[in-house]
PAKOLTI-334435 format. One record per residue (C-alpha): residue number from 1; y, x, z. Coordinates in Angstrom, 3 decimals, always signed. Example, Ala and Ser with C-alpha at 12.3 -4.5 7.8 and 13.67 -1.06 7.14 Angstrom:
BEGIN
<drengu><n>1</n><north>-4.500</north><east>+12.300</east><up>+7.800</up></drengu>
<drengu><n>2</n><north>-1.060</north><east>+13.670</east><up>+7.140</up></drengu>
This chain:
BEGIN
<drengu><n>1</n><north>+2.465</north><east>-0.191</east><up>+8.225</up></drengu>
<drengu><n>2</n><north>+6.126</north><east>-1.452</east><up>+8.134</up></drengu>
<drengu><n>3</n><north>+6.774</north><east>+0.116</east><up>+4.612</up></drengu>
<drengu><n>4</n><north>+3.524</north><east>-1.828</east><up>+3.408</up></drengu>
<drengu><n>5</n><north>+4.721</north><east>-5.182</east><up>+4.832</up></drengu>
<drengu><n>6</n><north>+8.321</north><east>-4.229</east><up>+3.158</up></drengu>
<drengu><n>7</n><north>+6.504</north><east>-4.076</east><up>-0.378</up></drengu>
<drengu><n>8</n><north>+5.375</north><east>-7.503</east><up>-0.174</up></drengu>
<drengu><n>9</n><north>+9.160</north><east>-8.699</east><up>-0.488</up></drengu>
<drengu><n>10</n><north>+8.518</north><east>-9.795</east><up>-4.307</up></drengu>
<drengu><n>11</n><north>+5.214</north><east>-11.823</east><up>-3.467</up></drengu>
<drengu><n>12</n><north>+7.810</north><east>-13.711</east><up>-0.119</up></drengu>
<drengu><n>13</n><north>+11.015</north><east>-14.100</east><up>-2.555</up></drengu>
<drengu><n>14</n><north>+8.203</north><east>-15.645</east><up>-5.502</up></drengu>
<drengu><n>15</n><north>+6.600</north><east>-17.807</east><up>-2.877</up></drengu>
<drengu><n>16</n><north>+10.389</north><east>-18.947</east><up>-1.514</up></drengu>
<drengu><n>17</n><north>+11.526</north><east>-19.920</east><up>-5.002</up></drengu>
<drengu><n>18</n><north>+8.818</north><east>-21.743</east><up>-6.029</up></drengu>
<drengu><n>19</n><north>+9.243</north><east>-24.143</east><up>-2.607</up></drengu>
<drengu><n>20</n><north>+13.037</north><east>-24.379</east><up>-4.067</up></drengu>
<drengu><n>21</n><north>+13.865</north><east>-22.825</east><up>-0.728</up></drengu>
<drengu><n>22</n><north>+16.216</north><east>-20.133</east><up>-2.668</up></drengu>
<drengu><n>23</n><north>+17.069</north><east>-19.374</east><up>-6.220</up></drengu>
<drengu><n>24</n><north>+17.399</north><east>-16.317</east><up>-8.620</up></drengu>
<drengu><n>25</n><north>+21.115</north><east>-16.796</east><up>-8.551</up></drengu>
<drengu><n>26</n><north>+21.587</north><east>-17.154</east><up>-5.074</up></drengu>
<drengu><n>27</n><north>+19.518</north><east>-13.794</east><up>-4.950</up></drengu>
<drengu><n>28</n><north>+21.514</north><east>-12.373</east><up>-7.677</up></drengu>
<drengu><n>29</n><north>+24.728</north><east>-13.078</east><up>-5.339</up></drengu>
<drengu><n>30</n><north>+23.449</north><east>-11.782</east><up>-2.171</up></drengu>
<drengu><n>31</n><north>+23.276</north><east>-8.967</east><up>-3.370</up></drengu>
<drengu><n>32</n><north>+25.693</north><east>-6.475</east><up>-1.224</up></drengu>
<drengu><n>33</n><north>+24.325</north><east>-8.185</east><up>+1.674</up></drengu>
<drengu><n>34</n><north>+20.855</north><east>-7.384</east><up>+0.654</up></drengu>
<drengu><n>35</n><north>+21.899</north><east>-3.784</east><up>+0.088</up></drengu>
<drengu><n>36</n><north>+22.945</north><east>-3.679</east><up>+3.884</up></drengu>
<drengu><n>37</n><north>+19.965</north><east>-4.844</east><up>+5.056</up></drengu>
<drengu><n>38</n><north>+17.536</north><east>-2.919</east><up>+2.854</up></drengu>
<drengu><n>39</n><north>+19.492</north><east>+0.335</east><up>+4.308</up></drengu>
<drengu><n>40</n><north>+18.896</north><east>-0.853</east><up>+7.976</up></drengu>
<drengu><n>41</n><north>+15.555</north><east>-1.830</east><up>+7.318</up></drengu>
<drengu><n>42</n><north>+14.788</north><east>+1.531</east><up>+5.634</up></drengu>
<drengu><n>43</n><north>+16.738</north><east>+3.455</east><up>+8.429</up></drengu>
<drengu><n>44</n><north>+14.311</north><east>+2.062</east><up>+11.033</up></drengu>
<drengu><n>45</n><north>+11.042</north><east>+2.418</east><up>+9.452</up></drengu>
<drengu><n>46</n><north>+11.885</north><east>+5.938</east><up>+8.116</up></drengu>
<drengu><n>47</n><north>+10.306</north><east>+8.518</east><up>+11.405</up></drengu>
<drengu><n>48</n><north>+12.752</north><east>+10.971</east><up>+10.983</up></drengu>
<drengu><n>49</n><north>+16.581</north><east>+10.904</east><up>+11.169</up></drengu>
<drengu><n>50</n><north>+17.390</north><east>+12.192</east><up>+7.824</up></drengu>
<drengu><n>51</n><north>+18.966</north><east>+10.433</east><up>+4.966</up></drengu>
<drengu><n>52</n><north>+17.253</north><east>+11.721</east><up>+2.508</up></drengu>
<drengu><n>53</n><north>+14.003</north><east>+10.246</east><up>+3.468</up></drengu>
<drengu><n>54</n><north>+15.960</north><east>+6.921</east><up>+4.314</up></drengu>
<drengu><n>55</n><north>+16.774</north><east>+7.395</east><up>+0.573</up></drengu>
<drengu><n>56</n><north>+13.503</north><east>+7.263</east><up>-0.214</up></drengu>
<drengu><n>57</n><north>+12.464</north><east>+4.304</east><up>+1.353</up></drengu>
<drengu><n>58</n><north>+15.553</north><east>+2.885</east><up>+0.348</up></drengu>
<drengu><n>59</n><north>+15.440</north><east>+2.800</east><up>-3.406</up></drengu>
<drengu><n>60</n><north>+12.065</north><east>+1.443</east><up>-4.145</up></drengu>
<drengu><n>61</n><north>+13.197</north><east>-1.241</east><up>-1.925</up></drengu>
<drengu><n>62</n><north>+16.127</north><east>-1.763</east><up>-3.894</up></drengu>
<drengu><n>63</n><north>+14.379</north><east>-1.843</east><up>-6.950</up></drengu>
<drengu><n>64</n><north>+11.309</north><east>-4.655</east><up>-5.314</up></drengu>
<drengu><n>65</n><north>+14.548</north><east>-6.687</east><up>-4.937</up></drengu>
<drengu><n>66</n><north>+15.171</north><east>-6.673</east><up>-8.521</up></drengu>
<drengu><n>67</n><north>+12.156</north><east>-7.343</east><up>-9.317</up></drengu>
<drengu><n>68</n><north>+12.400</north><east>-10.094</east><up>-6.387</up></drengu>
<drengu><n>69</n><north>+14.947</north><east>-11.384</east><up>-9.086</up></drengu>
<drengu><n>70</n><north>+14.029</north><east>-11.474</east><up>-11.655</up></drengu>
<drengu><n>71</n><north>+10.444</north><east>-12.904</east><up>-10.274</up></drengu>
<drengu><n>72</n><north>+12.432</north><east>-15.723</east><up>-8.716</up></drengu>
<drengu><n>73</n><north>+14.465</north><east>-16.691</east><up>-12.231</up></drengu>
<drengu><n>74</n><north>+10.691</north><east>-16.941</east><up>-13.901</up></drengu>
<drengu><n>75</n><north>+9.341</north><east>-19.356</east><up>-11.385</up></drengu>
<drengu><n>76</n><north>+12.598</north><east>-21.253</east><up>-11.201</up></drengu>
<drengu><n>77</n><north>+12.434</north><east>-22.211</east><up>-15.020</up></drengu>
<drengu><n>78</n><north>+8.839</north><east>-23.959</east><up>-14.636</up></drengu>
């Protein structure tokens, strides 16, 4: 369930730039700290303890954010 909720992240970053409540850049500089909480996030909703599957979780997330990005800069030009 948690992993589905996570995958909405683009749709929540779109919705938050288009109420000017954050931008693409200020996305695009939060990025280390995103990082860190994308791992933590990914480290609790993984069941097991191994990294590998936090891995797993971990890069799509990574990659939403980008996409969270660059979704952000397109609403912010309108």
């Amino acid at each position: 369930f948690w992993i589905g909720v996570s995958f909405e992240m683009p749709l929540v970053m779109m919705l938050l730039a288009r109420l000017k409540v954050l931008t693409a850049g200020q996305l695009a500089r939060g990025w280390r700290h995103a990082t860190v909480l994308i791992a933590i996030v990914a480290a609790a909703v993984t069941p097991t303890v191994d990294p590998v599957n936090m891995g797993l979780v971990m890069l799509p997330l990574l990659g939403l954010y980008v996409i969270s990005i660059v979704l952000a800069a397109l609403v912010g030009r309108n």
